[in-house]
FIDO-726460 format. One line per 8 residues: number of its first residue (from 0); for each residue x, y, z of C-alpha. Coordinates in pm, 1 decimal. Layout:
BEGIN
NUM) X:Y:Z; ...
This chain:
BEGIN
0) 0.0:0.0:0.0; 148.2:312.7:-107.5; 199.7:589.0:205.6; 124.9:886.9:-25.0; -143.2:1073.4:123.9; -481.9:1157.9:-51.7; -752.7:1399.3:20.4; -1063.3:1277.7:239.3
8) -1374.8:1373.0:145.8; -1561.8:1502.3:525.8; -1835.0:1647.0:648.6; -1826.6:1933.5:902.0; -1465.2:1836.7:1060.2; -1149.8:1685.4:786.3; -953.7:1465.2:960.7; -623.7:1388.1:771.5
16) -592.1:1023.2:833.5; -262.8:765.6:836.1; -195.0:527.8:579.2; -291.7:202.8:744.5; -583.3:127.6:1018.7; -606.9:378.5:1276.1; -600.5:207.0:1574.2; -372.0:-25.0:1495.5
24) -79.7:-136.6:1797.3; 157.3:174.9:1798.4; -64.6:454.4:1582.3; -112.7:726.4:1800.0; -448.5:857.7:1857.9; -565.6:1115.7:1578.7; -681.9:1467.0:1818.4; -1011.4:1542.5:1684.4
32) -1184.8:1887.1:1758.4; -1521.4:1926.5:1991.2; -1733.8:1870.8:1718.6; -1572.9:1565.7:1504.7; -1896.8:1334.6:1468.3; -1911.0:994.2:1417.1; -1938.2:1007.8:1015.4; -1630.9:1229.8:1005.9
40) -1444.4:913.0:1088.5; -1433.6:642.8:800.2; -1283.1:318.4:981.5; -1439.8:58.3:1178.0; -1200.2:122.1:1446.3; -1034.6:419.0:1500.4; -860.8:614.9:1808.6; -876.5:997.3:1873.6
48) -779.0:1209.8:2109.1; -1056.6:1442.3:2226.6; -938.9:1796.9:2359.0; -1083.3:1943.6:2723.4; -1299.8:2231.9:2799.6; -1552.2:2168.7:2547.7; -1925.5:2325.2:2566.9; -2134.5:2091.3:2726.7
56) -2412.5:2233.6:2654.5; -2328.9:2250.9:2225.3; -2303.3:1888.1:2185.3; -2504.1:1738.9:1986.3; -2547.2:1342.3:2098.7; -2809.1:1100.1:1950.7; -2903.6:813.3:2154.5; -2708.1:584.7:2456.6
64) -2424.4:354.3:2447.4; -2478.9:298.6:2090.6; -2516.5:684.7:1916.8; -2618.7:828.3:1529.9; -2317.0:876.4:1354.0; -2439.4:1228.6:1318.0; -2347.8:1273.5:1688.5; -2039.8:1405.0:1826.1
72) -1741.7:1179.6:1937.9; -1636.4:1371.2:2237.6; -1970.6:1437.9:2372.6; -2089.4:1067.5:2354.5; -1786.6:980.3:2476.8; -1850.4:1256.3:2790.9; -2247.3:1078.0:2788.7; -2121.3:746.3:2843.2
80) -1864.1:795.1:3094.6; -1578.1:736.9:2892.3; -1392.0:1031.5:2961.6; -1421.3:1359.6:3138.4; -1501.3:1680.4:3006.3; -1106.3:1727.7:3042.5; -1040.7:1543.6:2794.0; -855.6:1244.9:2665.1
88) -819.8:901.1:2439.7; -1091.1:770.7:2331.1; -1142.0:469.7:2086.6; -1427.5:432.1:1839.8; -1599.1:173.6:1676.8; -1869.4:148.3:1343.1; -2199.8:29.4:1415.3; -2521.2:-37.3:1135.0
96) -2760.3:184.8:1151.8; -3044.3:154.9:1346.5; -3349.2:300.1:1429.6; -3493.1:472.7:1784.4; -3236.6:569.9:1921.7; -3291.0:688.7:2302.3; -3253.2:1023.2:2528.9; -3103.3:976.4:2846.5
104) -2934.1:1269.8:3047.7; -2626.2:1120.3:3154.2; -2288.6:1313.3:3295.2; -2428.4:1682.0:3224.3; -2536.4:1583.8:2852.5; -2898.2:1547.9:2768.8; -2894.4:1277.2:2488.7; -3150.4:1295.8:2196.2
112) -3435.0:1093.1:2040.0; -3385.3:1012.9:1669.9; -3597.8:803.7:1500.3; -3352.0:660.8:1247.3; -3024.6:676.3:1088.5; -2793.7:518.1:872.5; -2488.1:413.0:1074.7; -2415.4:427.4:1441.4
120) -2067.8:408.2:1672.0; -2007.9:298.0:2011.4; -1708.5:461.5:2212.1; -1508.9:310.4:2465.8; -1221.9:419.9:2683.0; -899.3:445.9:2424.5; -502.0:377.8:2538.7; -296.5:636.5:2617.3
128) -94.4:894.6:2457.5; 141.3:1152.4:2523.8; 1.2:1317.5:2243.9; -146.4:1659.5:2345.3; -506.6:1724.4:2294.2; -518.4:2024.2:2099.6; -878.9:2052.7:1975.8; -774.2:2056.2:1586.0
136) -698.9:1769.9:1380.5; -344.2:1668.2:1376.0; -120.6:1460.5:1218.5; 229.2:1290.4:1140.2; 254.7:1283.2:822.8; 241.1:1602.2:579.8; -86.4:1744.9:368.1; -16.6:1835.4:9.1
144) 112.5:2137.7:-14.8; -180.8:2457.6:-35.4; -384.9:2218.8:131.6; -512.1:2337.2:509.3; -724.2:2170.5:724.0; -1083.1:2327.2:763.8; -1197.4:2479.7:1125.4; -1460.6:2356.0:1363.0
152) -1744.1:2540.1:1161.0; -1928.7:2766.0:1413.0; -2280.2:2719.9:1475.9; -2448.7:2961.7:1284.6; -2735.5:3220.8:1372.2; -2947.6:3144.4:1080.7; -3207.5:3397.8:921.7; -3304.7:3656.5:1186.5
160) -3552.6:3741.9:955.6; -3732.0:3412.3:919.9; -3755.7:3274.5:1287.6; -4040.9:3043.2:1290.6; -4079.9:2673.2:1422.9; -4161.3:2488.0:1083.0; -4308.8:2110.2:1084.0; -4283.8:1955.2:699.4
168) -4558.1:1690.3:723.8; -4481.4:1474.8:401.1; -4657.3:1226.5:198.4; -4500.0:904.4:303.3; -4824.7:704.2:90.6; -4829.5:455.0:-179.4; -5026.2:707.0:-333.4; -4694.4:914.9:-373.5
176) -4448.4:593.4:-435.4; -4073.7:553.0:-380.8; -3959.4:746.4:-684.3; -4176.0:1028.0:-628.4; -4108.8:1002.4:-283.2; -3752.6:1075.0:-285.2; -3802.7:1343.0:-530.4; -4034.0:1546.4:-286.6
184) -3761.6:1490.9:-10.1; -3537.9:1663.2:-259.9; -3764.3:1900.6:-309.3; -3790.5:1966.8:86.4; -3444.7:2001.8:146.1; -3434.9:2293.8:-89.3; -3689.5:2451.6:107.9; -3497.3:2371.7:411.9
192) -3097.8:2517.5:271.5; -3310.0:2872.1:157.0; -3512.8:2918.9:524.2; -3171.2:3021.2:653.3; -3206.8:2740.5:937.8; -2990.1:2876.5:1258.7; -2980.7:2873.0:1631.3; -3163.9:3217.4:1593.3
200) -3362.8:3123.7:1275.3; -3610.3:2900.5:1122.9; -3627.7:2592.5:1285.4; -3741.9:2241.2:1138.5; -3852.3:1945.1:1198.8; -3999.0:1665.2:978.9; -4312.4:1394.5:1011.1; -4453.5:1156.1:739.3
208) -4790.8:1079.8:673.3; -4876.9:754.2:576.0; -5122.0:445.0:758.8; -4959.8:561.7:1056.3; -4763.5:943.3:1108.5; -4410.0:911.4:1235.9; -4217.0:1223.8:1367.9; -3896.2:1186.6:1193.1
216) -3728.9:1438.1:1385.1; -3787.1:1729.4:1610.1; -3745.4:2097.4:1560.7; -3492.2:2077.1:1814.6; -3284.1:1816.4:1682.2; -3071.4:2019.4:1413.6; -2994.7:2373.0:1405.8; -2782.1:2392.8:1104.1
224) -2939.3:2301.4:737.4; -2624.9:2030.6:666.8; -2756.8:1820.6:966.8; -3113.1:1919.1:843.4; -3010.1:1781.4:465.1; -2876.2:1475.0:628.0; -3140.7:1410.1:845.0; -3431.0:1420.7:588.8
232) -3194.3:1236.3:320.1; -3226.2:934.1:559.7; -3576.6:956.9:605.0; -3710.7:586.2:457.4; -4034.5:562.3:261.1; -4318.0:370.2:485.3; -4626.6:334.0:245.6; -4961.3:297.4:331.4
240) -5270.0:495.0:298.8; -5220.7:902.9:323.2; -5411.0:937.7:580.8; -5332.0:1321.7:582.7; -5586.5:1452.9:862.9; -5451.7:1176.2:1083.1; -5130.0:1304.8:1070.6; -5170.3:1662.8:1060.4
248) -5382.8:1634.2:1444.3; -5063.8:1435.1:1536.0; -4880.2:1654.8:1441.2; -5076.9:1981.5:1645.9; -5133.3:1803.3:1903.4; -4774.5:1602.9:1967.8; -4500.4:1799.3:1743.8; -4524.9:2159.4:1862.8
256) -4445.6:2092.7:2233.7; -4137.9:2285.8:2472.9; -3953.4:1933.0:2551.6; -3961.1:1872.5:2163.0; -3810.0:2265.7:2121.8; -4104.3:2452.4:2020.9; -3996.8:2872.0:2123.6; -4202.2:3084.4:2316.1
264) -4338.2:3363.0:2058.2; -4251.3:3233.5:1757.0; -4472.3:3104.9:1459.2; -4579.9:2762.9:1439.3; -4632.5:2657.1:1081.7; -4706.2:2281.0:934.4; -4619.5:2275.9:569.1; -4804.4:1994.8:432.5
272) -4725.1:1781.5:128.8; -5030.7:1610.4:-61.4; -4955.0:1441.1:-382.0; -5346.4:1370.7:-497.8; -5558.6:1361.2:-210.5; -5599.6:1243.3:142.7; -5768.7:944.6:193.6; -5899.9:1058.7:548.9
280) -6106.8:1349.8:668.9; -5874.2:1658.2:695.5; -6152.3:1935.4:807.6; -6139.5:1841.8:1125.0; -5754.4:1806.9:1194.9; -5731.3:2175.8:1009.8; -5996.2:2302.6:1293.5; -5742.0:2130.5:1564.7
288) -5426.9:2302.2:1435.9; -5560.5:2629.9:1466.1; -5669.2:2602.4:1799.7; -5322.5:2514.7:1877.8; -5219.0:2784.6:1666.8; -5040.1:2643.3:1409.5; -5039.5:2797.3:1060.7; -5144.9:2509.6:823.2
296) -4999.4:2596.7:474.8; -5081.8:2311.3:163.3; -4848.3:2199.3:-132.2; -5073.5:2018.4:-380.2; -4915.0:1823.9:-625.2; -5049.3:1637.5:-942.4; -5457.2:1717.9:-861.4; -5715.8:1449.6:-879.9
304) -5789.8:1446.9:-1223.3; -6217.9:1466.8:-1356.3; -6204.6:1085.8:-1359.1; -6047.2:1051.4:-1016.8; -6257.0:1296.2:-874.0; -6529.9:1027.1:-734.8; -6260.9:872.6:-529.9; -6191.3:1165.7:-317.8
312) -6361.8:1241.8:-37.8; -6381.4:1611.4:-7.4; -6253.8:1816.0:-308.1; -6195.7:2104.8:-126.4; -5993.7:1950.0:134.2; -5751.5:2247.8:41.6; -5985.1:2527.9:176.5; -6089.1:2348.7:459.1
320) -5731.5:2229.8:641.2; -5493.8:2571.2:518.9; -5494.8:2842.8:816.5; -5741.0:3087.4:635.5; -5921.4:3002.3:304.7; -5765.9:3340.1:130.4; -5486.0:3159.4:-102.4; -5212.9:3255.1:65.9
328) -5177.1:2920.3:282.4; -5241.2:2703.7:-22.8; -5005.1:2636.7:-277.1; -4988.7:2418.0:-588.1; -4731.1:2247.4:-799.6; -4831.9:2048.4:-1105.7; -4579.2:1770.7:-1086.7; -4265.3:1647.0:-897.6
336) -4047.8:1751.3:-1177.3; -3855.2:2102.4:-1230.6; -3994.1:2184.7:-878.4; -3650.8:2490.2:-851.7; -3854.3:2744.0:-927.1; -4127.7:2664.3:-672.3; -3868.7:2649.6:-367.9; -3783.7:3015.9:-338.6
344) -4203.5:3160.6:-346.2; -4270.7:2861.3:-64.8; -3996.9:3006.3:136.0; -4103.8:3376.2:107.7; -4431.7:3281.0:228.1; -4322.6:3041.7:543.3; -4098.5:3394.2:628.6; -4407.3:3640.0:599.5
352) -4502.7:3597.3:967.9; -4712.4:3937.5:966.1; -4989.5:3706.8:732.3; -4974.4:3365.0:1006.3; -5284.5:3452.6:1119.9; -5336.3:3153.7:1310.4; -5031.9:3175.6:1556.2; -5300.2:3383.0:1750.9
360) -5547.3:3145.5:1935.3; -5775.4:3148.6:2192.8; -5579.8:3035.9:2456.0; -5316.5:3257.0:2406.6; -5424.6:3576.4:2289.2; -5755.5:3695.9:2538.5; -5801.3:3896.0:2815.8; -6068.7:3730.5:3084.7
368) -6177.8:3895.7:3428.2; -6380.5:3698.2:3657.0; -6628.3:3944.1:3816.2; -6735.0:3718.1:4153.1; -7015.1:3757.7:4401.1; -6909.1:3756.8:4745.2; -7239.7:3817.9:4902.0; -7387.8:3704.1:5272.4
376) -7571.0:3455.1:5064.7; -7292.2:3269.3:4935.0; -7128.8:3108.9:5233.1; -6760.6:3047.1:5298.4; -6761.7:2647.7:5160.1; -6982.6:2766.1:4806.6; -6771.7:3054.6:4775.2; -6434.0:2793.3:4798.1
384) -6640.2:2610.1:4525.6; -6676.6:2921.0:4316.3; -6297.1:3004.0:4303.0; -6245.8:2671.6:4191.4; -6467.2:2672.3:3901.4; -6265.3:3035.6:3847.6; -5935.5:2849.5:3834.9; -6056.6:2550.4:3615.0
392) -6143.7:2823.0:3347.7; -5811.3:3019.5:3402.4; -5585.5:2716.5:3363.2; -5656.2:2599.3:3055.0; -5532.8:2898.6:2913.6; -5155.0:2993.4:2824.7; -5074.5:3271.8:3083.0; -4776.4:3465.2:2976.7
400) -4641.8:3839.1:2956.1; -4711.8:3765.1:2599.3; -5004.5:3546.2:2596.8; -5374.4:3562.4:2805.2; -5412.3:3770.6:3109.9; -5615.7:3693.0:3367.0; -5825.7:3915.2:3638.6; -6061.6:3928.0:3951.1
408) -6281.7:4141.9:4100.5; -6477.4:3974.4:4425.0; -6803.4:4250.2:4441.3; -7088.2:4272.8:4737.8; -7245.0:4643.8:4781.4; -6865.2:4747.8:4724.2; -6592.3:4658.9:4462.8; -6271.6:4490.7:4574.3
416) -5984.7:4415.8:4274.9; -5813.7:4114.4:4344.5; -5576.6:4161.9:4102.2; -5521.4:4278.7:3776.7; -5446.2:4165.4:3436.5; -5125.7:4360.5:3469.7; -5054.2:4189.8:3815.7; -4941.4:3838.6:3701.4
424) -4825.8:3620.0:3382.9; -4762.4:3315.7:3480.0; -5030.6:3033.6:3519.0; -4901.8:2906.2:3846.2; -4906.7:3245.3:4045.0; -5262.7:3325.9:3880.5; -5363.1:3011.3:4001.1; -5217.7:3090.2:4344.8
432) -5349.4:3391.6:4407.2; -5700.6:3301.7:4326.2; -5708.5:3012.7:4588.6; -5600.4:3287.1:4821.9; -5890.2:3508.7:4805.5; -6038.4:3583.9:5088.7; -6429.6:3597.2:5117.2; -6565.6:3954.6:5156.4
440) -6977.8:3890.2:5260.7; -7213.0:4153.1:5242.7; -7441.5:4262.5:4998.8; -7549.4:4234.9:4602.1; -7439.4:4553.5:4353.7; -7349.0:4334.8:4055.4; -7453.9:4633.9:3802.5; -7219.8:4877.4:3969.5
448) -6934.1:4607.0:3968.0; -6938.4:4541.3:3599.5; -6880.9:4917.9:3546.4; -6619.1:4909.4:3806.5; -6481.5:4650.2:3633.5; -6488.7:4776.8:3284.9; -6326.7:5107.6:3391.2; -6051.3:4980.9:3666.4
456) -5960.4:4654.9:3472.2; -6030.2:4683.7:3128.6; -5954.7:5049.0:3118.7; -5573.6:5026.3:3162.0; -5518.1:4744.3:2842.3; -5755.7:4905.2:2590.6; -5495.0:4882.7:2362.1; -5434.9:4531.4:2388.6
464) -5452.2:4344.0:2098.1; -5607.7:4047.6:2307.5; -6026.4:3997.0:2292.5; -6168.9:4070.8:2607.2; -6396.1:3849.5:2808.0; -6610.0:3914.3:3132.0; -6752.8:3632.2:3321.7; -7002.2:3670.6:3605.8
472) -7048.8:3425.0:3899.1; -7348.2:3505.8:4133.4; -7597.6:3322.8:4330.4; -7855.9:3589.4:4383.4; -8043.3:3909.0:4217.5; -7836.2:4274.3:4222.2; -8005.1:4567.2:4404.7; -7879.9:4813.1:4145.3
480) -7926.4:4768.0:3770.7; -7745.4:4506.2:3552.3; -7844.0:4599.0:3217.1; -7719.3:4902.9:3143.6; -7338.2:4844.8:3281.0; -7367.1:4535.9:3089.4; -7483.4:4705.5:2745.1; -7129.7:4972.3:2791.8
488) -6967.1:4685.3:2855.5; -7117.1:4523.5:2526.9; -7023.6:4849.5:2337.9; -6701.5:4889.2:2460.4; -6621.3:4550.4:2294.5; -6627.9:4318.6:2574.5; -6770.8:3971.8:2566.1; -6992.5:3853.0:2872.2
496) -7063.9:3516.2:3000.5; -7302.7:3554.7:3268.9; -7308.7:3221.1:3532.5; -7605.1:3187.2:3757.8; -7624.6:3000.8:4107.9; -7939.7:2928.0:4296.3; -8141.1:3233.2:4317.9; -7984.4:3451.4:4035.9
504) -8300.2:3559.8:3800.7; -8243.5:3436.0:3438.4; -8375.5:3787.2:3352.3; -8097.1:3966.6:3518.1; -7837.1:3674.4:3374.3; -7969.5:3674.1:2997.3; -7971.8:4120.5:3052.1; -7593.8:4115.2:3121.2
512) -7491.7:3807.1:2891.3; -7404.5:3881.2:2519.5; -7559.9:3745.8:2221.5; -7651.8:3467.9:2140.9; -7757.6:3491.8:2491.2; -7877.7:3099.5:2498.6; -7522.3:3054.9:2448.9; -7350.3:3290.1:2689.6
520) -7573.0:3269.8:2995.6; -7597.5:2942.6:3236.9; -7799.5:2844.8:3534.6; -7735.1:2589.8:3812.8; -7966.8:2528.0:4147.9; -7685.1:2382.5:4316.7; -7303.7:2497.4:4367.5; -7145.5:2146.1:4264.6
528) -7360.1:2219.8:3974.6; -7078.7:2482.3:3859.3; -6802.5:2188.9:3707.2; -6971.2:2111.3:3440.2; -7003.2:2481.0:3342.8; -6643.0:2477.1:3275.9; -6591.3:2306.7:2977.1; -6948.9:2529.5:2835.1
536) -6761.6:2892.1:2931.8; -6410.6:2776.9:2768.6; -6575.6:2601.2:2434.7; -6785.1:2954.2:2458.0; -6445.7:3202.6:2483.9; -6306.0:2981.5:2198.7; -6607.3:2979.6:1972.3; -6617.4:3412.5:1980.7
544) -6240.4:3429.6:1951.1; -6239.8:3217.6:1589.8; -6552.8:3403.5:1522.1; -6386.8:3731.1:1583.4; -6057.5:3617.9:1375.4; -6282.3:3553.3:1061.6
């Protein structure tokens, strides 16, 4: 074998290697850099040298005791307990691929799920050298000459511009087949390299739709668009029917969570491939996704045909899954062929956050004051069972500095503001502070406390972009007026549910409710009766906000 070296084709890290085996009795270990992954290294068995002080916290490991290739080589070896964060030898060996490969948190690293990949190492501790980590690759022998090794590429910021948390939900069907298959993960990966994908831009992650959706990756699994590429390039076909709808609720429900590394404020969008048509119900998945506020955007290709049309079951499956029906969320592309010029328009549309009109849902994005009656009639024990039916409607909601508010007012003959929408934004000290009121007693003024209310709470946030919502609790019949306050309160764009208790007149709760007042006005003879009120007042605030979006 001739010792003359040759360039190495690498990915992220070159590593100049030795004629012969590395690993072999009396090669010294090869130092690799913080960030030399597992496919960086072409041998079966092979020993480095991995430097100290690297980021803990910038790792990026797949799996346990047997890792992704795409993970690094120091910080597996730092998972498994091979070495230290100080440094040292370390000796690697090739594995198959595999797939599932497991997150444990183990020595200061928090591992990774991956659902698959295409070749996998195991580390163990290596023999030592008095070679000198260093943290770049080194080597005995000499490069050719103008050659230089490359640097540990830093991690890059991505497209400031374009920071949202993206989902590509493609056709994995036999409707769509291998060949055409691979062609729309070519197509995706386009999509992916022009979003500018970054620590600090677009993230992405990737789920296929088939008899059964799998969530190929996670938006926080890759933050650069190489490991993105990689990542969807080993994405296998699975076949199937497209059951579309199916996997679009998956992936609302199950994608676009904080442990899988969805980001506080930004855009949640599903971009969702369809070549044909979906052979299960999407209308209803659509109607889950923007309650969850994700922005559903569609990429038709090759439409049913006339003759095909009488195997579809809703033509206008389109209209009725895509965020808003205005033909900005849909998009079409006649075949998998020649698809170029279709990748940059897709991308300028996924980075046009002022038009994701669905990011805004009703649980993150009203204002609701609970206006409660702490009158002699109530009793300590009913009044307990009042502020609980107050917190079961508070907590569903996504209390932030940027997300609902939440108020109280507790109201007998005088007004007494618990606390304000200003006060609080986070669910747990809302939720606090509301088992902590204390009961007033006294008497009944309910029409003076909704104008106390609407001046003294919703007065302050008028320019909140929120919708505003006002719901009543009272067990008995105000000495003063309720429809009047109620009507301002109407006017000045507020929403009231009105929740009776024993002996509060229907009159006085249909007066203050707003309309459809059959809808926004409830009655129960008994406290316990409250519970199942719940559910009725949140399906209620939901139902206006969508209304109010259209």
């Amino acid at each position: 074998m001739s010792a003359a070296w040759s360039p190495t084709i690498c990915l992220g890290v070159c590593l100049l290697l030795l004629p012969g085996p590395m690993g072999s009795e009396g090669a010294a270990p090869i130092a690799i850099t913080c960030f030399t992954r597992g496919l960086d290294i072409r041998k079966e068995k092979a020993d480095v040298l991995c430097p100290g002080g690297c980021p803990l916290e910038e790792f990026s490991v797949y799996g346990n005791i047997v890792y992704a290739s795409v993970s690094s080589i120091c910080g597996a070896a730092v998972h498994r307990g091979v070495i230290s964060n100080s440094g040292g030898p370390v000796r690697v060996y090739s594995l198959p691929g595999r797939e599932n490969y497991s997150s444990v948190d183990a020595n200061g690293i928090q591992s990774q799920m991956l659902s698959r990949w295409s070749a996998s190492f195991t580390v163990t501790k290596g023999k030592s050298s008095t070679q000198e980590a260093t943290g770049q690759a080194v080597s005995t022998a000499h490069p050719p000459t103008g050659k230089r090794l490359k640097k540990t590429p830093e991690k890059k910021t991505g497209n400031k511009d374009c920071k949202a948390d993206i989902a590509f939900l493609i056709d994995g069907s036999f409707n769509i087949g291998q060949r055409r298959f691979n062609l729309q993960k070519n197509f995706v990966g386009k999509v992916a390299l022009m979003l500018g994908i970054g620590t600090e831009g677009p993230h992405v992650g990737l789920v296929q739709a088939s008899e059964h959706p799998k969530i190929e990756f996670y938006l926080k699994n890759f933050t650069s668009a190489k490991d993105v590429l990689f990542a969807i390039k080993e994405v296998g076909f699975r076949g199937g029917n497209s059951n579309t709808g199916k996997a679009l609720k998956h992936t609302a429900q199950k994608f676009f969570t904080v442990d899988a590394g969805v980001r506080k404020g930004i855009p949640k969008v599903v971009v969702v491939f369809i070549d044909g048509w979906p052979s299960d119900d999407i209308e209803e998945a659509g109607i889950v996704a923007r309650e969850f506020g994700v922005n559903v955007f569609i990429v038709s290709v090759a439409k049913p045909i006339p003759e095909e049309l009488g195997m579809v079951q809703d033509v206008s499956f389109v209209d009725k899954a895509v965020c808003r029906n205005n033909g900005f969320f849909s998009y079409h592309m006649p075949n998998w062929f020649g698809t170029t010029k279709y990748v940059k328009p897709l991308v300028q549309k996924l980075c046009t956050h002022e038009q994701m009109m669905c990011s805004k849902t009703c649980y993150n994005s009203v204002n609701i004051a609970f206006l409660i009656d702490g009158s002699s009639s109530v009793g300590d024990s009913n009044f307990r069972l009042m502020l609980e039916f107050v917190s079961n409607i508070a907590k569903t909601f996504e209390i932030s500095d940027i997300g609902a508010k939440i108020a109280a007012v507790q109201f007998t003959y005088d007004q007494h503001m618990e606390f304000s929408f200003t006060d609080y934004n986070t669910k747990e000290n809302v939720l606090a502070v509301i088992r902590n009121i204390r009961y007033m007693s006294g008497g009944t003024a309910t029409g003076d406390a909704i104008s106390f209310t609407v001046r003294n709470v919703f007065g302050p946030i008028r320019e909140s972009p929120n919708k505003n919502f006002l719901v009543i609790v009272t067990d008995g019949q105000s000495y003063d007026d309720v429809q009047g306050p109620a009507a301002a309160a109407h006017d000045a764009g507020i929403t009231i549910f009105s929740v009776g208790v024993a002996w509060a007149p229907l009159d006085d709760l249909k007066d203050m409710a707003s309309k459809p007042k059959e809808s926004h006005a409830f009655f129960t003879r008994e406290f316990t009766g409250l519970e199942p009120i719940v559910s009725d007042v949140i399906r209620g605030i939901c139902r206006d906000f969508l209304e109010s979006q259209q």
